[in-house]
Phi, psi and omega in degrees: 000332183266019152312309181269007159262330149295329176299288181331292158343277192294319175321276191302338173309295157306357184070343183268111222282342139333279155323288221299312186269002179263020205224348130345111166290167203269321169264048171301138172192115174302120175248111184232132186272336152266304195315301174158221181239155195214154165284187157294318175310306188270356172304306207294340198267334174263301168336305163325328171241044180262172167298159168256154201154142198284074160289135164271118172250106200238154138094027160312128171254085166248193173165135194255126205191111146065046198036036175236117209250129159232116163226158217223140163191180177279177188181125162219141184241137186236099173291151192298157180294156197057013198281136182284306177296146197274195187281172179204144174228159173202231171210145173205158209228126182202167182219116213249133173234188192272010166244034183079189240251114170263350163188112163280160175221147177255172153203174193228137200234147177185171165241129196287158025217090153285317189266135172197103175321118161327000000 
């Protein structure tokens, strides 16, 4: 299982929302505590419209319980220079079964007024 949370993983690191979505289970779903929840159908249209900017994934956690991998990390986007959005970090919580990654949650750590909903 954690093949397909490392593929996911590198999907984002790489921008590439292809990988990302191959490493997907068929009822995948993205949860961003501001954008909202998104499907697998409906992921590539939101990747699209995230910042551009150097992301980091750091502090992976995972355990594996009853064929199910919950896995957990850090995540920081480092906006481009001159970029209107500052850097932005968080946490995100996702859950891997043996057909790939069925749903992530982002959540977001700042200080205000760091965070400012799209």
């Amino acid at each position: 299982m954690s093949e397909h949370f490392d593929r996911f993983l590198e999907g984002w690191t790489k921008g590439d929302v292809e990988m990302l979505l191959s490493a997907c289970a068929e009822d995948f779903v993205f949860d961003d505590a501001i954008d909202g929840r998104f499907t697998k159908a409906e992921f590539p249209a939101y990747f699209d419209s995230l910042s551009e900017g150097v992301l980091k994934i750091t502090d992976v956690v995972t355990e594996e319980i009853g064929g199910l991998e919950t896995a957990w990390c850090w995540w920081s986007l480092e906006a481009p220079t001159g970029a209107t959005l500052v850097s932005q970090e968080g946490a995100a919580l996702a859950k891997v079964g043996r057909d790939g990654v069925h749903w992530q949650k982002v959540t977001y750590y700042a200080r205000e007024p760091h965070i400012v909903p799209r």
